[in-house]
C-alpha positions in Angstrom: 0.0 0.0 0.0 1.7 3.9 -1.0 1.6 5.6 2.0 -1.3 7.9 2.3 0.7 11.2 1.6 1.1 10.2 -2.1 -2.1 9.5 -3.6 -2.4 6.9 -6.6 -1.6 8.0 -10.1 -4.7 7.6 -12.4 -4.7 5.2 -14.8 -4.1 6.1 -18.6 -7.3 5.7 -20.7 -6.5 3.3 -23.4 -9.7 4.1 -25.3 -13.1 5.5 -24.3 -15.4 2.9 -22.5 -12.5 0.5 -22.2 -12.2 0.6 -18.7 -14.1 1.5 -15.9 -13.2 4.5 -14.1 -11.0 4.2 -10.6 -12.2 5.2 -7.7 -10.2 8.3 -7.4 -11.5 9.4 -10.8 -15.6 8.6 -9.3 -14.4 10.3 -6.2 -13.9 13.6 -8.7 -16.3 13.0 -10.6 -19.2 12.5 -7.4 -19.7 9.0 -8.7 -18.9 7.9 -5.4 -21.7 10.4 -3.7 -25.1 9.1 -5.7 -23.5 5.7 -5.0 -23.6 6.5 -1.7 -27.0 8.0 -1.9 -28.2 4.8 -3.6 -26.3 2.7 -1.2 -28.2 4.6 1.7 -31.7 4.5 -0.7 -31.2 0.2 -0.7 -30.3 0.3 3.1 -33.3 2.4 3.7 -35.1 0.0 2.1 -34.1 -3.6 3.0 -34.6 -1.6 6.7 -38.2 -0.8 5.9 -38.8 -4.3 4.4 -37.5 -6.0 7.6 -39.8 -4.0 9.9 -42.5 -4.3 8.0 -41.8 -7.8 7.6 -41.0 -7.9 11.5 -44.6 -5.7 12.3 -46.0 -8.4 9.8 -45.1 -11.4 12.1 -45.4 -9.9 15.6 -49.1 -9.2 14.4 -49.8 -12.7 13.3 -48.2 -13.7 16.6 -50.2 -11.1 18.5 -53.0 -12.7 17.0 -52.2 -16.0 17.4 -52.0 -15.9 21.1 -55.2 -14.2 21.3 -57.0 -17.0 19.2 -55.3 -19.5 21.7 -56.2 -17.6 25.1 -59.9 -17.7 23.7 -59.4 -21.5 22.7 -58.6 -21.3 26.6 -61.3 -19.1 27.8 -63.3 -21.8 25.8 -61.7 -24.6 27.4 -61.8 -23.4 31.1 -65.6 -22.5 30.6 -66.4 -25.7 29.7 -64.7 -27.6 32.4 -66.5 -25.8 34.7 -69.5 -26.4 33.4 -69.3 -29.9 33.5 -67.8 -29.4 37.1 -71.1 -27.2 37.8 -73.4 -30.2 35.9 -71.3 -32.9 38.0 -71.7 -31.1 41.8 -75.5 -30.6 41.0 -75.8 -33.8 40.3 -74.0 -34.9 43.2 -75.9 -32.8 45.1 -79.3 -34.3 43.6 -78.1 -37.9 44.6 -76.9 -37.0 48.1 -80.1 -35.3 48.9 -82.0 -38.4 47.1 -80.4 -40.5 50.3 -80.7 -38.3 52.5 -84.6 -38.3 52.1 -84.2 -42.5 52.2 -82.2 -42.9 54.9 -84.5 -41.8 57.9 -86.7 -44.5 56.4 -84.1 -47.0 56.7 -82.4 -45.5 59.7 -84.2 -43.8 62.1 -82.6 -41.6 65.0 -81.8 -43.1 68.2 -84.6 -42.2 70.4 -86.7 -43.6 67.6 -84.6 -46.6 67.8 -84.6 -47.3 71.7 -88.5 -46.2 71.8 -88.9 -49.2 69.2 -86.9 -51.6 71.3 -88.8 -50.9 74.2 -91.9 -51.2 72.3 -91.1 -54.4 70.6 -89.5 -55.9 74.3 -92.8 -55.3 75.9 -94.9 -56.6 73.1 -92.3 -60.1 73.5 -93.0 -59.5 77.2 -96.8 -59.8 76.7 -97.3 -62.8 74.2 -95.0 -64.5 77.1 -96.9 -63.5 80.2 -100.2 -64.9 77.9 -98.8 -68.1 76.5 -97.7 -68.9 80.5 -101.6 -68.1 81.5 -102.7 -70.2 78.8 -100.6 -73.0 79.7 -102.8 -73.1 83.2 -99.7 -71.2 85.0 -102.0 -70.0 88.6 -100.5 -66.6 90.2 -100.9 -66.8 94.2 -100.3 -63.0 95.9 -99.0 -63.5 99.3 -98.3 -60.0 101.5 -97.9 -57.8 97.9 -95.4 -60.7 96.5 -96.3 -62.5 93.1 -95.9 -65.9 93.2 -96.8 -68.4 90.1 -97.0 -71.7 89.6 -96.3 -73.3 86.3 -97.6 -76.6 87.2 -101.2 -76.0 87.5 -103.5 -78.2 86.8 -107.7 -77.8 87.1 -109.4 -80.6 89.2 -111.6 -82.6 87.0 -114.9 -83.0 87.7 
């Protein structure tokens, strides 16, 4: 490379249009300037291209997450209605056995009134099978007394 004190000799122009020029001789000529200008003009434009391009596919992105959070929305809504139908109809079977089971089970002074009920009903058909075996009952001084082995006189 000359050093940058001396500057490059142009070239001798053999014939018109043979050559191209140098770049010294576009520098004089302002060649170099509109190249620049056009340079700047393409850069410009591959710029524009990429953010439009860029705008282009943050939009379809933009809009592709809003189609999925309604796919979502969608989704969600429907799992809770089926969680809604589910618990109602949970609620519709437990209050179906709750209606049955006083029927089957009833509370517990129900319960020992029943016993009682149904030990003195045993109690009775007892005491009457014993009279009707010919058991006699002797009171003596407010004290029961019964004998089992009774038997009428004949006559």
């Amino acid at each position: 490379f000359p050093p940058p004190s001396v500057e490059p000799q142009p070239r001798p122009v053999e014939a018109a249009g043979d050559t191209a020029p140098t770049l010294i001789e576009q520098r004089r000529s302002g060649a170099v300037l509109l190249r620049r200008g056009e340079m700047s003009v393409r850069i410009k434009a591959v710029v524009d291209k990429f953010v439009r391009e860029l705008k282009e596919a943050l939009d379809a992105d933009i809009q592709d997450r809003i189609m999925k959070e309604r796919e979502m929305q969608i989704y969600i809504a429907e799992r809770e209605r089926e969680v809604a139908e589910r618990k109602a109809a949970w609620k519709a079977e437990l209050s179906r056995r709750e209606v049955r089971i006083p029927t089957h089970f009833p509370p517990a002074p129900l319960l020992k009134i029943a016993r009682q009920e149904a030990r003195l009903k045993i109690e009775r058909e007892n005491l009457e099978k014993e009279k009707s075996m010919g058991a006699l009952e002797i009171t003596v001084s407010g004290e029961k007394y019964r004998c089992l082995r009774f038997s009428k006189a004949k006559k």
